[in-house]
Rosetta silent file (secondary structure, phi, psi, omega in degrees, C-alpha in Angstrom):
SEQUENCE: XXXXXXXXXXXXXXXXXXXXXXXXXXXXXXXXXXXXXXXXXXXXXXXXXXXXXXXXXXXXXXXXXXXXXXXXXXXXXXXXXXXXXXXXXXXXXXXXXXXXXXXXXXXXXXXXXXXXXXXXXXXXXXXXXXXXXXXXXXXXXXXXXXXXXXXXXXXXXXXXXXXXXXXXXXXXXXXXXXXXXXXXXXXXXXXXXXXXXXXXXXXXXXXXXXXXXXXXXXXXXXXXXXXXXXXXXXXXXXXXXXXXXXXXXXXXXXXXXXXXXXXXXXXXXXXXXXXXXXXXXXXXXXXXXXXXXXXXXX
SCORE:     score description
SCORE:     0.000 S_00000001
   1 L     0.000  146.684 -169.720  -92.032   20.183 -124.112 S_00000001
   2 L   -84.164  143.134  179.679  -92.595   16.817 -122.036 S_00000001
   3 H   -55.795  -25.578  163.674  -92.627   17.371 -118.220 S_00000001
   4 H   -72.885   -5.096  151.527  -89.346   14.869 -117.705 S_00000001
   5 H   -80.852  -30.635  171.582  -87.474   17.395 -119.579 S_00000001
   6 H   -84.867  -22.506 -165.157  -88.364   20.408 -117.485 S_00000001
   7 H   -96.221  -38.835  164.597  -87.556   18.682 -114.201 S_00000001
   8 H   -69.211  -20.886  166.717  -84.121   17.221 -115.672 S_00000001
   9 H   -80.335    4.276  150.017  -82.875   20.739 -116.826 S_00000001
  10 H   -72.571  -24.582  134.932  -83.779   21.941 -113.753 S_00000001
  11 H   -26.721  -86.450  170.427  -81.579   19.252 -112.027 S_00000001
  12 H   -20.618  -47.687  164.771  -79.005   20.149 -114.225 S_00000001
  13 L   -72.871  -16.818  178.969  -79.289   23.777 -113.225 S_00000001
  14 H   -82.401  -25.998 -178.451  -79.446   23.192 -109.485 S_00000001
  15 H  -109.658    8.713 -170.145  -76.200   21.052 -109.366 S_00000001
  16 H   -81.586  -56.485  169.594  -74.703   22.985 -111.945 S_00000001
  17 H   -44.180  -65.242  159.623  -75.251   25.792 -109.734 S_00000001
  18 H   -10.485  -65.415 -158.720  -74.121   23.805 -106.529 S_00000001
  19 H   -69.965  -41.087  175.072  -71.040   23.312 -108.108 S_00000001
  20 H   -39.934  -72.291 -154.072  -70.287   27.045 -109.288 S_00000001
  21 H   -44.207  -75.419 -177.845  -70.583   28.083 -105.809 S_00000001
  22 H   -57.403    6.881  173.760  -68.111   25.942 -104.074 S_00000001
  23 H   -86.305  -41.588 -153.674  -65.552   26.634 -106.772 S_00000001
  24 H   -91.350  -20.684 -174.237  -65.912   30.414 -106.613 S_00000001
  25 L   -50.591  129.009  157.643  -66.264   30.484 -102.809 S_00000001
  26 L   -42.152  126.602 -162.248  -63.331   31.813 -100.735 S_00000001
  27 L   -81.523  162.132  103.349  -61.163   28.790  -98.681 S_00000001
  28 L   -10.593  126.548  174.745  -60.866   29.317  -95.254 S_00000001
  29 L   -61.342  159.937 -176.863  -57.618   30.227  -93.938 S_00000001
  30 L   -98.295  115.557 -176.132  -54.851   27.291  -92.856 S_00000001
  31 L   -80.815  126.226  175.811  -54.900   27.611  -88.861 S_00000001
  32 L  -126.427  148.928 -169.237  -51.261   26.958  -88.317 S_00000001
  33 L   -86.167  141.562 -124.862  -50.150   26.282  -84.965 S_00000001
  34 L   -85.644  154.003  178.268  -48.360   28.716  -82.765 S_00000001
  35 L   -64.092  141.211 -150.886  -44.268   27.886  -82.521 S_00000001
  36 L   -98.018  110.419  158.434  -43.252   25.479  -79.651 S_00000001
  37 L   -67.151  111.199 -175.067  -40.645   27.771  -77.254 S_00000001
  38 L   -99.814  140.785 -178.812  -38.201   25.077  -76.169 S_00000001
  39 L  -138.802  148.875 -149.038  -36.261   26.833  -72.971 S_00000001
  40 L  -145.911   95.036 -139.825  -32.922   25.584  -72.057 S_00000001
  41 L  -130.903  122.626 -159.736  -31.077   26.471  -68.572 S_00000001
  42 L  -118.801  131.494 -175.982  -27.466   25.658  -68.440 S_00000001
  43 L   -86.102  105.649  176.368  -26.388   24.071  -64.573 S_00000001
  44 L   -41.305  134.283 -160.748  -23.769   25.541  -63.383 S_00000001
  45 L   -47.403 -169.395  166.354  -20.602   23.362  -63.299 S_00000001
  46 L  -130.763  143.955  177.778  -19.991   22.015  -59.271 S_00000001
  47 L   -67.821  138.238 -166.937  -16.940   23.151  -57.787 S_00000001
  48 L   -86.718  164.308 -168.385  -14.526   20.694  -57.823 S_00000001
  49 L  -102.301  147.079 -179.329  -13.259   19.790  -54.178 S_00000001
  50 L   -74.071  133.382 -175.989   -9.153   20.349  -54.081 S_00000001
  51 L   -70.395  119.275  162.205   -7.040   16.517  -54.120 S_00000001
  52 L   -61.500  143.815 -176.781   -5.399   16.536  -50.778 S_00000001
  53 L   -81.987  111.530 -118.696   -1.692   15.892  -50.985 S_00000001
  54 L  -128.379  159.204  178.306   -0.996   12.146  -50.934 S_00000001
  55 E   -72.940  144.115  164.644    2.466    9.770  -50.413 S_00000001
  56 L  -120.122  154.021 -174.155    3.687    8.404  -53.641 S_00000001
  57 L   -89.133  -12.803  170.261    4.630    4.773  -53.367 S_00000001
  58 L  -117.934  156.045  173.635    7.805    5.417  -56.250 S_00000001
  59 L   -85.566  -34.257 -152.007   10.115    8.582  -54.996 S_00000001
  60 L  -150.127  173.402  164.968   11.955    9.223  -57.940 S_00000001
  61 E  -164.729  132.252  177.644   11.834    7.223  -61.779 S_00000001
  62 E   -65.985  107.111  153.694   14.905    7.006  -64.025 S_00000001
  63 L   -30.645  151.718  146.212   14.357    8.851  -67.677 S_00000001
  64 L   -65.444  -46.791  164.168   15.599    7.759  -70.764 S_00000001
  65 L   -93.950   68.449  148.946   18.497    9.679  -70.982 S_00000001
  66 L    76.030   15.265 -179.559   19.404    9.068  -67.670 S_00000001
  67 L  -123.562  168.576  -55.591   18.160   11.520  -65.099 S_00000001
  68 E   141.796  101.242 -159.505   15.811   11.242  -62.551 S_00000001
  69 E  -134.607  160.686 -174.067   12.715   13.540  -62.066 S_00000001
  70 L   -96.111  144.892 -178.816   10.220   13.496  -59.158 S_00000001
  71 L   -45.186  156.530  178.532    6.424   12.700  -59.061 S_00000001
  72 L  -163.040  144.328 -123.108    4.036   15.368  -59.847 S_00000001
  73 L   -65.124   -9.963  155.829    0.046   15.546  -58.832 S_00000001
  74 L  -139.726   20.101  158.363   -1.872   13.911  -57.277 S_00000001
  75 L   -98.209    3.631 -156.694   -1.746   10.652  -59.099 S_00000001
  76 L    54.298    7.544 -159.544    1.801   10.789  -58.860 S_00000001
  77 L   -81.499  161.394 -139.109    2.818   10.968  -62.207 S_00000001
  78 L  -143.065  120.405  166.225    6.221   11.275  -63.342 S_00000001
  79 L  -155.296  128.473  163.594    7.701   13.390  -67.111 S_00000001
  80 L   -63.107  154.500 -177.690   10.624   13.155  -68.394 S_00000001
  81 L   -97.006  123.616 -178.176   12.231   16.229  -69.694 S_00000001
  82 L   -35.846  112.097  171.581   12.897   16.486  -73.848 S_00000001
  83 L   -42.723  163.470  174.073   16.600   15.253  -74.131 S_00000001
  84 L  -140.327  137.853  176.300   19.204   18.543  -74.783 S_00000001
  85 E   -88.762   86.170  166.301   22.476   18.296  -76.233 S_00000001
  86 E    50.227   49.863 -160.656   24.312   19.698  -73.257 S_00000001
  87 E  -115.561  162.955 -172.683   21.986   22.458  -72.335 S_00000001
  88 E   -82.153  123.187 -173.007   21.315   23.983  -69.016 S_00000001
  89 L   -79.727  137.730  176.600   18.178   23.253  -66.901 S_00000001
  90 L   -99.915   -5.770 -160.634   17.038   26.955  -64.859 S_00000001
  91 L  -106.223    8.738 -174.347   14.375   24.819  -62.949 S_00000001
  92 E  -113.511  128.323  178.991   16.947   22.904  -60.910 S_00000001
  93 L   -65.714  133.829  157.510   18.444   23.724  -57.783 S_00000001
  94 L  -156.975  144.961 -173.915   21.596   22.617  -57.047 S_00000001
  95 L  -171.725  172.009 -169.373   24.332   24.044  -54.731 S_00000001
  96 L   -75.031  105.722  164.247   27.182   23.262  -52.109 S_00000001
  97 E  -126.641  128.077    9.040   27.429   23.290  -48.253 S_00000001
  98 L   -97.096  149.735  171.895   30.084   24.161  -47.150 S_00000001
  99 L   -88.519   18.975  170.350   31.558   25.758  -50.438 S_00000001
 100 L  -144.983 -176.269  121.502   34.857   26.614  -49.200 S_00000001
 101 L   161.619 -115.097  170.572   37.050   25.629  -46.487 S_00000001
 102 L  -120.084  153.434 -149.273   40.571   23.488  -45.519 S_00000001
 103 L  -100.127  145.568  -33.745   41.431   20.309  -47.224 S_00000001
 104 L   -69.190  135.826 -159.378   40.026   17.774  -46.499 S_00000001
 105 E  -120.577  107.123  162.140   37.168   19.440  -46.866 S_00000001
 106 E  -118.854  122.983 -177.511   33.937   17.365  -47.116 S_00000001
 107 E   -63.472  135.989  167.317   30.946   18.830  -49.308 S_00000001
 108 E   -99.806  118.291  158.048   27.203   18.014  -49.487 S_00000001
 109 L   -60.657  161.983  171.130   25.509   18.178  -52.953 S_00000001
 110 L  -169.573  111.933 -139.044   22.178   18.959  -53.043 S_00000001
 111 L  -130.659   74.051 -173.407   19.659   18.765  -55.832 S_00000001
 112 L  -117.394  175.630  178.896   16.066   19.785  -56.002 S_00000001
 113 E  -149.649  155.817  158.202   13.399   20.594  -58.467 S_00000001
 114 L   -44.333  142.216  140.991    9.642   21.882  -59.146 S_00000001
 115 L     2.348  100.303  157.068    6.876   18.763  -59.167 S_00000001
 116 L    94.884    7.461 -175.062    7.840   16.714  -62.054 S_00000001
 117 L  -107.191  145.055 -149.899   11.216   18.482  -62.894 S_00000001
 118 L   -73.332  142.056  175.657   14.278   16.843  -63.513 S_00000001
 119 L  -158.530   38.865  145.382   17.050   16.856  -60.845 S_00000001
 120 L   104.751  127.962  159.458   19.674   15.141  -61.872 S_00000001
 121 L  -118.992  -48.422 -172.147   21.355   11.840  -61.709 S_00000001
 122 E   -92.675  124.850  179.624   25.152   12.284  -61.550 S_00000001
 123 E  -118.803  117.519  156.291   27.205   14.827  -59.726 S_00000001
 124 E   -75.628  155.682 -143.574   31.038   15.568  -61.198 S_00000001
 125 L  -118.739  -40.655 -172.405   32.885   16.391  -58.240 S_00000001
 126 L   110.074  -17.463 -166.132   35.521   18.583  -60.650 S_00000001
 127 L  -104.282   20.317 -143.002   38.271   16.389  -59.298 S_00000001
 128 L    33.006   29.990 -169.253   37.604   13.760  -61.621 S_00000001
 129 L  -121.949  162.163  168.238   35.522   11.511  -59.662 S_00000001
 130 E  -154.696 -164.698 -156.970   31.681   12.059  -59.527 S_00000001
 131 E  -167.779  143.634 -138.346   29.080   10.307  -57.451 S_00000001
 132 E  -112.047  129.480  160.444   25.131    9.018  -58.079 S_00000001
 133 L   -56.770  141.336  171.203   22.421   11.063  -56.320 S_00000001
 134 E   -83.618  118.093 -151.860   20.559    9.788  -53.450 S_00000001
 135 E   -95.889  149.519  160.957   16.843   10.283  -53.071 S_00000001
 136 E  -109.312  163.772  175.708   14.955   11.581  -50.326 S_00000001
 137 L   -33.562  159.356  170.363   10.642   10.383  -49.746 S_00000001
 138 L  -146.257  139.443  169.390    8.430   12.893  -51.479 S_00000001
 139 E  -121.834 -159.000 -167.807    5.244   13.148  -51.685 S_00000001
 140 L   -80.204   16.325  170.076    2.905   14.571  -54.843 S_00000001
 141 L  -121.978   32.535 -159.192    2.944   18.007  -53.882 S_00000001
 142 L  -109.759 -170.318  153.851    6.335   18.157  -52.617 S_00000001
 143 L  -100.293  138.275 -171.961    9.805   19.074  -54.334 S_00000001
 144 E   -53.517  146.291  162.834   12.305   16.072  -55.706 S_00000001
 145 E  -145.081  168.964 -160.192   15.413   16.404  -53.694 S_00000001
 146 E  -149.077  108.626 -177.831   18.437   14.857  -54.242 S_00000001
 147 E  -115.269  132.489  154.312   21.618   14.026  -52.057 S_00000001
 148 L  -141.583 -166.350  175.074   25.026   13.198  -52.331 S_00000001
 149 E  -142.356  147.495 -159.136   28.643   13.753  -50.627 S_00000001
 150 E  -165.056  145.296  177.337   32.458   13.750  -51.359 S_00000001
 151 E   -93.253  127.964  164.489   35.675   14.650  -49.511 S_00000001
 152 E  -104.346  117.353 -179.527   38.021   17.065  -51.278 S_00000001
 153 L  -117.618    9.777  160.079   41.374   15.802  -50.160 S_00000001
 154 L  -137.342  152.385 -171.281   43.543   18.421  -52.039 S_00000001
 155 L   -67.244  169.587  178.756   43.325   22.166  -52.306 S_00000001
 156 L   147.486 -155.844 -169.221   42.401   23.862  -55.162 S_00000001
 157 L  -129.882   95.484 -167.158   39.099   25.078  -57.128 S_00000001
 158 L  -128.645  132.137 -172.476   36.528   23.045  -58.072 S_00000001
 159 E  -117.245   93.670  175.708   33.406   22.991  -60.291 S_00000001
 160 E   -77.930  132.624  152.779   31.065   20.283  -59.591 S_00000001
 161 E  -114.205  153.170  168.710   28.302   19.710  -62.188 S_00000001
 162 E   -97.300  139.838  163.733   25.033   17.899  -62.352 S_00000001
 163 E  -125.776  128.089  177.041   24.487   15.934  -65.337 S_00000001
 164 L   -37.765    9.860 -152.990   20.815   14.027  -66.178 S_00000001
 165 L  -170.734  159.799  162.585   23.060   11.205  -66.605 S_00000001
 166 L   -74.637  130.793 -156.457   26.102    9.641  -66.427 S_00000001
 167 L  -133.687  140.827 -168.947   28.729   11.835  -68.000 S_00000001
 168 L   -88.375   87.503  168.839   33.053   11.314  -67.997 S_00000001
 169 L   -70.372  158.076  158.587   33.912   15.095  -66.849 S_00000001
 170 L   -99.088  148.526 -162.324   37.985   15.782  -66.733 S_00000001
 171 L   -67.084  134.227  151.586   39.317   17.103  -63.837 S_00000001
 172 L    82.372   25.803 -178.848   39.197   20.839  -63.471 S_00000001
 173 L  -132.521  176.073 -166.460   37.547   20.558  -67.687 S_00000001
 174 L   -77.155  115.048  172.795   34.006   21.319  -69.170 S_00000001
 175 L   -85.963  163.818 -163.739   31.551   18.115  -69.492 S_00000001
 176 L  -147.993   86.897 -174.807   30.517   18.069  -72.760 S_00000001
 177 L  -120.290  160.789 -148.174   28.393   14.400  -73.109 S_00000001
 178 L  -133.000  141.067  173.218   26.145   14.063  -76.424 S_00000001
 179 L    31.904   82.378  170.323   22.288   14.537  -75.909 S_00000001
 180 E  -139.639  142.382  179.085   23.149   15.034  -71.756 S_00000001
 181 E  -108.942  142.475  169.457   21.815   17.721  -69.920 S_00000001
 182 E   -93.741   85.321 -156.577   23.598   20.390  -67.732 S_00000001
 183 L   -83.851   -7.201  178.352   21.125   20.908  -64.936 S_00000001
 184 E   161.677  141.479  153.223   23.670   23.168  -62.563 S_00000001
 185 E  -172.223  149.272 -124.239   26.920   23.807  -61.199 S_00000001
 186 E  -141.706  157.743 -179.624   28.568   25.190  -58.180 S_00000001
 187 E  -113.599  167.922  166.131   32.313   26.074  -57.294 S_00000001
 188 L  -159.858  104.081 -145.367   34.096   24.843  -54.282 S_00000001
 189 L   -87.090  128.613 -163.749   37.352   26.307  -52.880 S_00000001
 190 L  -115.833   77.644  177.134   39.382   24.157  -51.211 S_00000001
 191 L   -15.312  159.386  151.636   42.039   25.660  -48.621 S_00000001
 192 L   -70.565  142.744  166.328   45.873   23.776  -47.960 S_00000001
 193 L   -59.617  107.248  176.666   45.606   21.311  -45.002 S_00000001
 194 L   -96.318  170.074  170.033   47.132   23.402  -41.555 S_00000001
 195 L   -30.189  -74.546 -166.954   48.400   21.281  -38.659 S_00000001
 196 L   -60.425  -37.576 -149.327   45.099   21.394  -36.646 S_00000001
 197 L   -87.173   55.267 -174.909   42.476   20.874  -40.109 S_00000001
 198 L   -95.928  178.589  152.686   42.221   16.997  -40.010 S_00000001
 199 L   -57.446  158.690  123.518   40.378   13.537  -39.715 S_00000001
 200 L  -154.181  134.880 -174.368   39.909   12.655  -36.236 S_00000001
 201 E  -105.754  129.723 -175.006   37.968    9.302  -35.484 S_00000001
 202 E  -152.184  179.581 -167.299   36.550    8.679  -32.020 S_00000001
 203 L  -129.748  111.749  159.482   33.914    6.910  -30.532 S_00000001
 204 L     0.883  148.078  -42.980   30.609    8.139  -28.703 S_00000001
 205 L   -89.879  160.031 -163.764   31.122    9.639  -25.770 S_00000001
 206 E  -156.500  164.072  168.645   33.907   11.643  -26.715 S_00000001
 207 E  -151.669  149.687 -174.109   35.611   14.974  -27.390 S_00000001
 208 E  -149.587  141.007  152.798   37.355   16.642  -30.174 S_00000001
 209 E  -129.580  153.222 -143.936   38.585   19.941  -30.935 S_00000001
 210 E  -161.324  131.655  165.364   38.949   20.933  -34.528 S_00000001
 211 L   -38.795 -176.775  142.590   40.212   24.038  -36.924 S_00000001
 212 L   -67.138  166.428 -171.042   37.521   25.240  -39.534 S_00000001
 213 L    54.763  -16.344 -169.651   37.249   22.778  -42.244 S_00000001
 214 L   -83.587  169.904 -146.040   38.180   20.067  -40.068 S_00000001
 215 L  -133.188  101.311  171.075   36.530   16.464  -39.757 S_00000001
 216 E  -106.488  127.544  172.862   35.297   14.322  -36.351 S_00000001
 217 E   -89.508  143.603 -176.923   34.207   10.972  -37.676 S_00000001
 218 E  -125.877   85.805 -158.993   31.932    9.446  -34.819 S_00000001
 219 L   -65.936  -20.557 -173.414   32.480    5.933  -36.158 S_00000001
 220 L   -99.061  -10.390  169.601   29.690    4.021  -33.781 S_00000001
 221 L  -111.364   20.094  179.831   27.087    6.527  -34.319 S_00000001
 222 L    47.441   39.715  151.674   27.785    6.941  -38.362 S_00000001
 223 E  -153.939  163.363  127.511   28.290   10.048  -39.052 S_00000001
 224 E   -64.934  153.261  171.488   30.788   13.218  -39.260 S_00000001
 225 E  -149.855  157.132 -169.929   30.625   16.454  -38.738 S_00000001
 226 E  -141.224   95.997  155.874   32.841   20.167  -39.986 S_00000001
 227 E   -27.495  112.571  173.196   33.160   23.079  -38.218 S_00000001
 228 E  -105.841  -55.832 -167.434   32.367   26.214  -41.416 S_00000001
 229 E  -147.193  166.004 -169.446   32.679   28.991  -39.492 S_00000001
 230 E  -117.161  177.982  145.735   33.632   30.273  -35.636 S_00000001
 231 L  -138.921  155.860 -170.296   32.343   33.414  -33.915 S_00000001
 232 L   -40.250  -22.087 -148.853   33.655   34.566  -30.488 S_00000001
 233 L  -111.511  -31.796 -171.913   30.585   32.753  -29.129 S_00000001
 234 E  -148.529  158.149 -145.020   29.309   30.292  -31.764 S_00000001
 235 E  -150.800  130.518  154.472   30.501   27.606  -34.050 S_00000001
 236 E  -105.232  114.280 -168.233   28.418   26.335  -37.063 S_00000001
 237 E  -128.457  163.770  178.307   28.903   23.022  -38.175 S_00000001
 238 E  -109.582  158.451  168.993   27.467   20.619  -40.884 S_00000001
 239 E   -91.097   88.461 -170.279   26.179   17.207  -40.274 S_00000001
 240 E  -110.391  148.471 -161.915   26.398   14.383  -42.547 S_00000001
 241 E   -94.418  140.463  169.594   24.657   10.901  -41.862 S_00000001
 242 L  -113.682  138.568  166.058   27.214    7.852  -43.324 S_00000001
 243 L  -156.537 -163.020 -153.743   25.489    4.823  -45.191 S_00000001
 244 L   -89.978   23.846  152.571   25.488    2.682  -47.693 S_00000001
 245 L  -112.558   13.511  164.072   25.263    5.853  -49.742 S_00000001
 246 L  -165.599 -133.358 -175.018   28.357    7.379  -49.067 S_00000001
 247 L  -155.888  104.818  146.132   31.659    6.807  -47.252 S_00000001
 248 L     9.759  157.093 -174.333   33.381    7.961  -43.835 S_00000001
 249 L  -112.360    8.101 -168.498   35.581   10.747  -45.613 S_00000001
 250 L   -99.120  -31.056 -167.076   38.612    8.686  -43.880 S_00000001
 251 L  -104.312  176.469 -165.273   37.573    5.355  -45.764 S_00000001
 252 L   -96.653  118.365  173.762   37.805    4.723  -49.417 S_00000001
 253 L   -42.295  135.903 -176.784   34.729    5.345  -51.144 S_00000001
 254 L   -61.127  121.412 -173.604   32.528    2.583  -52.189 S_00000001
 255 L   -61.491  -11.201  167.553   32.578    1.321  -55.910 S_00000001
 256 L  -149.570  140.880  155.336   28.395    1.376  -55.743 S_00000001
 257 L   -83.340  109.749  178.951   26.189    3.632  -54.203 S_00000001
 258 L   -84.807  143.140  177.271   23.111    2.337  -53.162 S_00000001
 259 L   -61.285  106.929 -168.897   19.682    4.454  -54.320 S_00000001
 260 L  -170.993  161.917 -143.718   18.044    4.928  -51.123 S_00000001
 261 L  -112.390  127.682 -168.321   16.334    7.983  -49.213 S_00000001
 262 L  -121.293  170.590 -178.061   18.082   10.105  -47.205 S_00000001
 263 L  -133.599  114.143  177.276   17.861   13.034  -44.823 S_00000001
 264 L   -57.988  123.202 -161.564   19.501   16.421  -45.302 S_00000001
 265 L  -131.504   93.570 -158.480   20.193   17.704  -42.120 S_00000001
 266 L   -52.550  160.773  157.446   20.960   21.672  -42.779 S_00000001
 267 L   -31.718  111.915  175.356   23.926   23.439  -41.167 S_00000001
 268 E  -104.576  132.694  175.169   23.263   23.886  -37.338 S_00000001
 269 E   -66.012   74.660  178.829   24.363   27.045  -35.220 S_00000001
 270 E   -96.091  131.947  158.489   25.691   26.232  -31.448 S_00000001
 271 E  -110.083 -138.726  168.913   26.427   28.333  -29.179 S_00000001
 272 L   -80.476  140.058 -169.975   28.748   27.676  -26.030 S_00000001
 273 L    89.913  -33.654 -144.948   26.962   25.071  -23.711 S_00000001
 274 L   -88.951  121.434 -177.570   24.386   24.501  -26.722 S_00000001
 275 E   -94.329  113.511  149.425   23.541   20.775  -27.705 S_00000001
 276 E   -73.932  153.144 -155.490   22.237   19.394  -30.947 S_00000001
 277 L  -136.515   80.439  167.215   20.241   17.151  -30.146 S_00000001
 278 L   -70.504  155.841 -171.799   19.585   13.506  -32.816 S_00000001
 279 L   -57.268  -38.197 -170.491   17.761   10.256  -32.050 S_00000001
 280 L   -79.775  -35.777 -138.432   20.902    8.795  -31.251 S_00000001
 281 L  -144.732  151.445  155.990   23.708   10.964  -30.445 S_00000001
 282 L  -134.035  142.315 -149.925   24.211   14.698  -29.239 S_00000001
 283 E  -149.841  122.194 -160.827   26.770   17.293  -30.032 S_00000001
 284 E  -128.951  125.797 -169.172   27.878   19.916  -27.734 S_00000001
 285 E   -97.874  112.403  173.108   30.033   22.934  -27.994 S_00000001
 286 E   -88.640  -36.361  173.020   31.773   23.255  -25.199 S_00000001
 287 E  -145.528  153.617  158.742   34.561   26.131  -25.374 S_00000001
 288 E  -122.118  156.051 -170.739   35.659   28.037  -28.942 S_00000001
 289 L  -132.542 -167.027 -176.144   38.836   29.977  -29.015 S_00000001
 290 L   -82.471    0.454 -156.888   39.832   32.371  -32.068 S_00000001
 291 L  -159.539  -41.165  177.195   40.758   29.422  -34.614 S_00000001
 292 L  -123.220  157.955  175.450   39.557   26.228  -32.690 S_00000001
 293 E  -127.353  162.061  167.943   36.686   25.263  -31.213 S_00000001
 294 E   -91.357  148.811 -179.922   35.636   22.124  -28.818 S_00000001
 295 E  -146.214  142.114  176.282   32.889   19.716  -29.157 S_00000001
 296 E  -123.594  133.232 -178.011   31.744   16.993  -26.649 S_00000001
 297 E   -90.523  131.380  135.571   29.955   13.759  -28.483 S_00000001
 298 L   -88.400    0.000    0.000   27.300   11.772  -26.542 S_00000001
């Protein structure tokens, strides 16, 4: 055999060989890289600081059907309550002062509600007259209120209701108005007229003495006031303010009512000597007896 023939099989066998190896050899493991922990820490929210309670620039805003609900917080914002076909609101206050007494006997309405709750446009008197609530300021955390007032000038029994709306009651009947709400109503007993249980119209300074139920108009300082109840010692009377939201209880009520903000001034408690005492005016009980008492106006 020629010597170029021994040295190419011997090539042959050397890469032949080569090649065997790296086929049969065992691979190396696949280094795989270890898993990436991602960690994730949740911030606790920040406490929110509480909205201080703020003025609203509207008092009151008319619904669609026709009632009147007060801002609620602290943006002011104002919802209406889902018309009712002539069902009764629980969230609204409404009541009398005084609820009884002698003819003529004049009543204060009074109408509030929770933050956003309806309270009411129209008060039925029972007598077949009714009368438009009045508003007083609010602000957004406060409760809607709602005033009005009316002279009962014959005895009897009377059921005033609030309705969201305007509603045609019959005297001494049920209102019944389609998709109107019945947000409250109050009784109010109304006594016969005695000798003593009257008007009487005077002028700053002044004096009056007056029955229970009975009426001093104070015509230059706008307002009246009605002796509710005596004690040997002390006389309570209520206070009502006159404007262009109500009437003298002497003069003939006004065919409009103006919308306009008003101030409730609760029942006050005198005793003998003891002055209330308003920016204008003061009112002083000077002597009570078993059935009348005195009052001196300043």
């Amino acid at each position: 055999m020629k010597p170029k023939w021994i040295v190419l099989i011997i090539i042959i066998v050397v890469v032949a060989g080569i090649y065997g190896y790296v086929l049969l050899s065992p691979k190396a493991p696949t280094q795989t890289a270890p898993p990436t922990i991602t960690s994730t820490s949740t911030t606790p929210s920040e406490t929110s600081t509480p909205t201080k309670p703020q003025a609203c620039s509207q008092i009151a805003k008319e619904c669609p059907d026709g009632s009147y609900v007060g801002p609620t917080g602290p943006d002011c914002t104002f919802v209406c309550p889902i018309s009712a076909r002539s069902t009764k609101s629980t969230s609204t206050n409404f009541s009398a002062s005084p609820t009884s007494g002698a003819a003529p006997l004049s009543v204060q309405f009074t109408s509030s509600a929770p933050q956003g709750g309806a309270i009411g446009n129209t008060v039925n008197f029972g007598d077949g007259t009714s009368g438009n609530l009045g508003f007083a300021p609010v602000c957004s955390s406060c409760n809607a209120l709602g005033i009005v007032s009316h002279t009962y000038a014959s005895s009897g029994v009377y059921t005033a209701t609030l309705t969201s709306g305007a509603c045609a009651c019959p005297a001494g009947g049920i209102c019944n108005c389609p998709n109107m709400q019945i947000l409250g109503t109050t009784t109010v007993t109304v006594n016969s007229t005695s000798a003593a249980s009257n008007i009487q119209q005077l002028n700053a300074p002044g004096s009056v003495s007056l029955r229970q139920g009975g009426i001093a108009e104070i015509r230059n300082e706008s307002f009246y006031f009605t002796p509710q109840s005596f004690s040997s010692s002390s006389a309570t009377i209520q206070i009502t303010p006159v404007g262009c939201w109500n009437s003298f209880p002497s003069d003939t009520p006004p065919k409009v009512r103006c919308m306009i903000a008003t101030v409730l001034i609760p029942p006050q408690t005198l005793s003998v000597g003891q002055t209330y005492h308003a920016a204008n005016y003061g009112i002083t009980l000077t002597q009570i007896g078993n059935t009348v008492a005195t009052f001196s106006v300043k």
